[in-house]
C-alpha positions in Angstrom: 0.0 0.0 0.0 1.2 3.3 -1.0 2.0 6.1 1.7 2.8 9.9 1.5 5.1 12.3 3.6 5.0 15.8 2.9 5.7 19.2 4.0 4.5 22.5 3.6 6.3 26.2 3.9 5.4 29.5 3.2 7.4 33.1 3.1 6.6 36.3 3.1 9.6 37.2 0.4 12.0 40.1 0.5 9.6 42.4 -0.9 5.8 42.3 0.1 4.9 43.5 3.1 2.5 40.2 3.5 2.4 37.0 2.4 -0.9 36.7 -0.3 0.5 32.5 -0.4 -1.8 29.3 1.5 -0.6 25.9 1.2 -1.8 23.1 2.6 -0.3 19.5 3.2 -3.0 17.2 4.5 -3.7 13.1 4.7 -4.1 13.0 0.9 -4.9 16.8 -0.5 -1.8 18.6 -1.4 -2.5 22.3 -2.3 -1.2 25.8 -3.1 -2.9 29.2 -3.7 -1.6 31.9 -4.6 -3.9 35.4 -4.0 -4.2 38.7 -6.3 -5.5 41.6 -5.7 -2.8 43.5 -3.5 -4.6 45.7 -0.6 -8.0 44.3 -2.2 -7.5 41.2 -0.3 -5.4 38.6 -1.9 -4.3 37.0 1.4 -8.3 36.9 2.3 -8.9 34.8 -1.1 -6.2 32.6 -1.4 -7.4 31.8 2.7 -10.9 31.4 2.3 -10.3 29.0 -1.1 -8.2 26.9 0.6 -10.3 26.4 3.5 -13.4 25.5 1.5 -10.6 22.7 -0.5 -9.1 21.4 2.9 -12.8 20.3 3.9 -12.5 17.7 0.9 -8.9 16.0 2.4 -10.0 12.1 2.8 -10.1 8.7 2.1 -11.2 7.6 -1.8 -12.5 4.9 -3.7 -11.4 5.7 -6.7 -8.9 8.6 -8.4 -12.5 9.6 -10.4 -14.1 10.5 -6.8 -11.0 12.5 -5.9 -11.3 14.5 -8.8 -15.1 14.9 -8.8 -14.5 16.5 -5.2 -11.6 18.6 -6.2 -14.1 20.1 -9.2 -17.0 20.8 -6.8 -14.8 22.1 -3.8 -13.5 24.4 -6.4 -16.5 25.9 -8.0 -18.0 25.9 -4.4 -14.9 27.9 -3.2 -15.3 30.2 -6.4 -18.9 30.7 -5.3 -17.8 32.1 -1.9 -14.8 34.6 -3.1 -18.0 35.7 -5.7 -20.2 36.6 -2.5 -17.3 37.9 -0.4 -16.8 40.7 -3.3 -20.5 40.9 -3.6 -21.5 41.9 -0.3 -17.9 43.8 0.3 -17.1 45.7 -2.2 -13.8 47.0 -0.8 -12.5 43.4 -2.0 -13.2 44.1 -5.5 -10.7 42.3 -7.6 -9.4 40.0 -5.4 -9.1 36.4 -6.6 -6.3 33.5 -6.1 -4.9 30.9 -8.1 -5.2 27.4 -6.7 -3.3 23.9 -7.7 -4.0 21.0 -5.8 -3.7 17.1 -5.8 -5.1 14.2 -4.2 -3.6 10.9 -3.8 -6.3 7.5 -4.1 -3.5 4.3 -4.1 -1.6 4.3 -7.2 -3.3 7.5 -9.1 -3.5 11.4 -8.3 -6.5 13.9 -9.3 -5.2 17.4 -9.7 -6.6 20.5 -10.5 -5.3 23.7 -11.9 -6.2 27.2 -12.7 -3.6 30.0 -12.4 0.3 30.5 -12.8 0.9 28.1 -9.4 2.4 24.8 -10.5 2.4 21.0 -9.9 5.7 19.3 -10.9 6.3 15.6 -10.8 10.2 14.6 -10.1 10.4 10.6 -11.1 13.7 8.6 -11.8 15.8 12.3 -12.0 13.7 13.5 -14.2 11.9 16.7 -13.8 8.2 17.3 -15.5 5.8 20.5 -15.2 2.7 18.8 -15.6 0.4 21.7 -14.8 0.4 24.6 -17.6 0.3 28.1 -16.7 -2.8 30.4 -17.5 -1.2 33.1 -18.5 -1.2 35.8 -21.2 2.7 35.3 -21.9 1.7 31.1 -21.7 -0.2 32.1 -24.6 2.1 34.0 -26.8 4.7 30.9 -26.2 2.2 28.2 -26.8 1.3 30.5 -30.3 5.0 30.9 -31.1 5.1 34.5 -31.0 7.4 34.8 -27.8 10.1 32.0 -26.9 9.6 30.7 -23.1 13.1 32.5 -22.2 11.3 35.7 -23.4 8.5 34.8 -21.4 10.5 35.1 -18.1 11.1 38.8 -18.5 7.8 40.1 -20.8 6.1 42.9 -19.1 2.8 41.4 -19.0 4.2 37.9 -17.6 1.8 38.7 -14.7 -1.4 39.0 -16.5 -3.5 35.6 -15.8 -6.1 34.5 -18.0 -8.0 31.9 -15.6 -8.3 32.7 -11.6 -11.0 32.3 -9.2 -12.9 35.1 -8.2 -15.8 37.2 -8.7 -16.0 36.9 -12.8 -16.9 33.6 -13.8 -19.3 31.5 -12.0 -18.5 28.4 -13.9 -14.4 28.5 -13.5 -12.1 27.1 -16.2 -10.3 24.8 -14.2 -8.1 22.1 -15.5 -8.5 18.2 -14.0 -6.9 15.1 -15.0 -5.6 11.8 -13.5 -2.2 10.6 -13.7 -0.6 7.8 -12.0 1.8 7.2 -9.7 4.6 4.8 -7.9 6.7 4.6 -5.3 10.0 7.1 -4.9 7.9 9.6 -6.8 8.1 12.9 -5.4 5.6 15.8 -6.3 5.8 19.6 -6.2 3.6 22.2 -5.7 4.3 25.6 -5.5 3.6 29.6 -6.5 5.3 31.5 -9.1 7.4 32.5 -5.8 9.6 29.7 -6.3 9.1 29.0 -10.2 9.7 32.8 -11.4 12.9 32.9 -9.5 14.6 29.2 -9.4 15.8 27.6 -12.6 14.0 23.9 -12.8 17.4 22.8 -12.9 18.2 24.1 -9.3 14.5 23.1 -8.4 15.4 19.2 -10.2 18.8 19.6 -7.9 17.0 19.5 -4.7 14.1 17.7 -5.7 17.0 14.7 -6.0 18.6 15.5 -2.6 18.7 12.9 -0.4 16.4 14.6 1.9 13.1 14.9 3.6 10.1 16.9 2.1 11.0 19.3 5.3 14.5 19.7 4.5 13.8 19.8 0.4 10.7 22.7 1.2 13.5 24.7 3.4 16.3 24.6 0.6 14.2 25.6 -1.9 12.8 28.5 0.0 16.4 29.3 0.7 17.5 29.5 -3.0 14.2 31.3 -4.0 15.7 33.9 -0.9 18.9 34.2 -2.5 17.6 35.2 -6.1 15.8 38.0 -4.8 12.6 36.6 -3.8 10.1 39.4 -5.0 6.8 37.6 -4.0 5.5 35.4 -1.5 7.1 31.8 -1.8 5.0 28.8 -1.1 6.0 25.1 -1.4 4.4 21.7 -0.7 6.7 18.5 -1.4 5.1 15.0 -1.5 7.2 11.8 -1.4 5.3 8.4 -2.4 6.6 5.4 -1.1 5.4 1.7 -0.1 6.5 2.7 3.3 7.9 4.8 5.9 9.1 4.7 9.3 7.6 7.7 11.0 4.0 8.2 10.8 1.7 9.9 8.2 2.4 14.0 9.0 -0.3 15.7 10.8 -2.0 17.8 8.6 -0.7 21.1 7.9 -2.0 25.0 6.9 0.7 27.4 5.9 0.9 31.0 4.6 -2.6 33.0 4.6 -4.2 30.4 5.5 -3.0 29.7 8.9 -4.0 33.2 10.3 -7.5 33.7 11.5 -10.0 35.8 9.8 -11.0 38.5 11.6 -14.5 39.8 11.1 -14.7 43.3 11.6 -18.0 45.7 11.2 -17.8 48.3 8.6 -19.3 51.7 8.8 -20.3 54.0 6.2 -21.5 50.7 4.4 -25.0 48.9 3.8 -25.7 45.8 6.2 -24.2 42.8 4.7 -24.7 39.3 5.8 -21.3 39.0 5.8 -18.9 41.4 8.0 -16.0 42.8 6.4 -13.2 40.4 6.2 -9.3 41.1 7.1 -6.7 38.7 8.1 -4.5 39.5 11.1 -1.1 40.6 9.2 0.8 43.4 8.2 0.0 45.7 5.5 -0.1 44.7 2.1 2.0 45.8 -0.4 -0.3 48.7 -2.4 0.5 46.7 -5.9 -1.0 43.6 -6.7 0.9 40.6 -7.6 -1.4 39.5 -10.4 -3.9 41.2 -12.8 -6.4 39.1 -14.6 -7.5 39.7 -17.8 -11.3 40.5 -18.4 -12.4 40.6 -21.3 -11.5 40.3 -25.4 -10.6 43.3 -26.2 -8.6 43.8 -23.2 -6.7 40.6 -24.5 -6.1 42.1 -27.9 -5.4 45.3 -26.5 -2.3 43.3 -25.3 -1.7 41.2 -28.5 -1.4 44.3 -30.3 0.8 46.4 -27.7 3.0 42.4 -27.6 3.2 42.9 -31.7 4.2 46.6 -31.3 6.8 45.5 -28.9 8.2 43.1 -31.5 7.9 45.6 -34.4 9.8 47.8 -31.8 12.3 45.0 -30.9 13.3 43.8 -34.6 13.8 47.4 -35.5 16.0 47.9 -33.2 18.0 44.4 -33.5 18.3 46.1 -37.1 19.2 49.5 -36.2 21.9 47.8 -33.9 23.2 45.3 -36.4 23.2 48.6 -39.0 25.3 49.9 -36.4 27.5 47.6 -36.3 28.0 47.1 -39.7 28.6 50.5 -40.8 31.4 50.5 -37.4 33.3 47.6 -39.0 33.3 48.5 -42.5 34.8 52.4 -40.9 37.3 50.2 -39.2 38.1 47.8 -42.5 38.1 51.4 -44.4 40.3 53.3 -42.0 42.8 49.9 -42.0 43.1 49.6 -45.4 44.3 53.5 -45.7 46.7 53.3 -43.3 48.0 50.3 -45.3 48.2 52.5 -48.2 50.6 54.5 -46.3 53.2 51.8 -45.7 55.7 51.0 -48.2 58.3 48.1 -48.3 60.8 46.9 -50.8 60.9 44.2 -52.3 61.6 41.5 -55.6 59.4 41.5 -58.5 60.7 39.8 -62.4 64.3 39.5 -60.4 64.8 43.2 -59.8 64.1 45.2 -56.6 60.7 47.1 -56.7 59.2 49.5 -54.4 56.1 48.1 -53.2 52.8 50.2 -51.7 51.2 48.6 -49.1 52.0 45.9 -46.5 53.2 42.2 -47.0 50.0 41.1 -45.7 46.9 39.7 -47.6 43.1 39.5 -46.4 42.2 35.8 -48.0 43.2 35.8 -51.5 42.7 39.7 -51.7 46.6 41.6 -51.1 47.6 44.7 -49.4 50.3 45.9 -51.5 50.7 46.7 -55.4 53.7 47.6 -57.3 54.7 51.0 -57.0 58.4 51.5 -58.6 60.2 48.6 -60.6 64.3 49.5 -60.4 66.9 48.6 -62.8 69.0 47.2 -60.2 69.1 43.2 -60.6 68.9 41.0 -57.4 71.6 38.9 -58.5 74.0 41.7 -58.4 73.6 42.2 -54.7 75.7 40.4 -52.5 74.3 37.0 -51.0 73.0 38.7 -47.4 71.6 41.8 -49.0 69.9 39.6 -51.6 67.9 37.4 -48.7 67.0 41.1 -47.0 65.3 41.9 -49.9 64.0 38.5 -50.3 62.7 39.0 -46.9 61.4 42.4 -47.9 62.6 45.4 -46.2 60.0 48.2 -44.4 59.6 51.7 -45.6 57.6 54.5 -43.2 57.6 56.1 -46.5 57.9 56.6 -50.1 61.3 58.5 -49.4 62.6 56.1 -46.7 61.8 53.5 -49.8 63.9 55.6 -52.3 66.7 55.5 -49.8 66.7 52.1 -49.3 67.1 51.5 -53.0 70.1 53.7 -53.2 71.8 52.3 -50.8 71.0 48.8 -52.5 72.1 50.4 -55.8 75.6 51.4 -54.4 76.0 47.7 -52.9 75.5 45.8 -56.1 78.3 44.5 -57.8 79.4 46.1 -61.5 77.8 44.5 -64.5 80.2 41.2 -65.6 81.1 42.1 -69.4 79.9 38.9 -71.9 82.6 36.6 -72.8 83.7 36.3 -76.2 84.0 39.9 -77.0 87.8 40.7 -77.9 89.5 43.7 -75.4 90.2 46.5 -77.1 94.6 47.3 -77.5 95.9 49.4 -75.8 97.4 52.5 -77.4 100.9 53.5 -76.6 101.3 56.8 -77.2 104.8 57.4 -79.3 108.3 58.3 -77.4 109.1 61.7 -76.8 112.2 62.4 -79.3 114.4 64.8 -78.4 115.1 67.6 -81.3 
């Protein structure tokens, strides 16, 4: 028979002022929530959804039954967040994203609506199996935006599907999956997903550890990235067996605070009082925004195609850029070149060259500039393999020079052979008179 151990923890962050996060590790209901709505009350949905979910944590026949709860204990706890706004309308755009499993034997149900996530870590291999409602989900899925892009899009925080006051019916994903023993599931907020790589979150996942020491180091890491919203985690090991007993069931975040019910004044009679948890003040911007309607979503299609129109002119003004920077470079090169001179062989006789010896491919950097009379094989042997070797010139003068010089070193021209030497004339003695 298979058995669970889990854990459950919840931070505030390093940048909220309160933590808008419930979780919930129970006997076989596993569950996150993440709240919107900033000083709305985000804490006060994510809270009273999970509540209304952890009523459901139980025994079940059948995987089927598990999920069949987890649908009506969500639209029920839709129904109630719809009333809360109703009769306080101070709430007004609060709503909460909510991933949950159950475990019957060898199967889970989950549920899903939001940008929380369920991830399932089997044989070192990591797998998101929930998929985020989101608007930048969307762009990715539609191959307008790639999933790196996605990570720092301006609207990565708009969510398409929540529960709240807008639908009655919610959008909720359900499905059942099996599972086996040394499986060990993940649950957690955008807290921990937005900020840790799933290769650090795989890393840790594959410790040799408990669900209490896994939840703690990824908290930890989530803490050292920055941590700029609440960070909620639920780890579920499933094994044939374990020595300690089943965990008692435990309420984290939000969740675990008491609701306070307050009267409000200046307000009609509600049936309902007004609603605050005990914490400290909440940050003034929400963590989420939902989209409403259609033309609210194309609103943001268009500004996303704007933004690329914006992007791939400016990847083109940039590679224009550079372009026209390297071809000044090549051009600026290639005149200094021009100014170099060297001197050289060419047909057996030195030659002042323009340029330098060098050569870009099969394209030089020097042409002939002055061909001399004097032949290389009248030079002696060492000054021939200098000019073999080529011998630099700042100058078309210091070139000139260096050819004079060479034209003083080389040997006088050897006279052919065969033609007779002229007599010498004597010129006739001096006679005395």
């Amino acid at each position: 028979m298979l058995v669970t151990k889990s854990a459950a923890i919840s931070h505030v962050g390093k940048v909220r002022s309160n933590n808008q996060d419930s979780g919930y590790a129970g006997v076989s209901l596993f569950a996150v929530a993440d709240g919107m709505g900033g000083h709305a009350g985000g804490d006060v949905a994510s809270a009273l959804a999970l509540n209304r979910l952890v009523e459901i944590d139980g025994h079940y026949n059948s995987a089927v039954d598990a999920e069949f709860a987890l649908q009506e204990a969500i639209i029920a706890a839709n129904a109630i967040l719809a009333e809360t706004v109703f009769e306080h309308p101070e709430l007004t755009g609060m709503g909460t994203t909510l991933s949950a499993l159950v475990r019957v034997g060898h199967s889970v149900a989950l549920a899903h609506i939001g940008d929380s996530r369920v991830y399932r870590f089997r044989d070192g291999v990591l797998t998101q199996i929930t998929a985020d409602h989101t608007f930048v989900q969307r762009l990715v899925d539609s191959g307008r935006i790639t999933a790196e892009e996605a990570k720092t899009h301006p609207r990565r925080s708009v969510l398409m599907r929540v529960l709240g006051d807008v639908d009655s019916v919610p959008d909720v994903d359900l499905q059942v999956m099996d599972t086996r023993p040394g499986d060990r599931w993940l649950i957690c907020s955008d807290g921990l997903s937005g900020v840790v790589e799933n290769e650090q979150i795989g890393e840790a996942l594959e410790a040799d550890q408990s669900p209490e020491e896994v939840v703690a180091s990824l908290v930890r890491q989530s803490l050292d990235n920055g941590a700029p919203d609440n960070v909620t985690i639920v780890v579920v090991d499933v094994s044939q067996s374990f020595d300690e007993a089943e965990a008692t069931p435990t309420l984290v975040g939000s969740a675990a605070k008491p609701i306070a019910y307050i009267g409000t004044l200046g307000r009609r009679t509600s049936r309902m009082p007004a609603l605050r948890l005990h914490s400290r003040a909440a940050n003034t911007h929400p963590s989420h925004y939902e989209a409403e309607s259609e033309d609210y979503l194309d609103e943001l299609i268009d500004e996303n195609r704007r933004r690329s129109r914006r992007r791939k002119i400016s990847w083109l003004v940039g590679v224009l850029i550079v372009v026209i920077a390297l071809a000044a470079a090549a051009y600026g090169g290639y005149r200094w070149t021009q100014s170099r001179y060297f001197v050289g062989q060419s047909s057996g006789n030195v030659t002042i060259f323009k340029g330098v010896q060098q050569s870009i491919g099969p394209i030089p950097l020097s042409s002939v500039y002055q061909v001399t009379g004097i032949s290389v094989s009248t030079l002696p042997t060492f000054t021939q393999h200098q000019v073999a070797d080529t011998i630099s010139a700042d100058s078309i003068t210091a070139a000139q020079e260096i050819v004079a010089r060479l034209g003083q070193a080389s040997a006088p021209t050897p006279q052919p052979t065969g033609t007779p030497t002229p007599a010498a004339t004597t010129a006739p003695p001096v006679t005395g008179g």
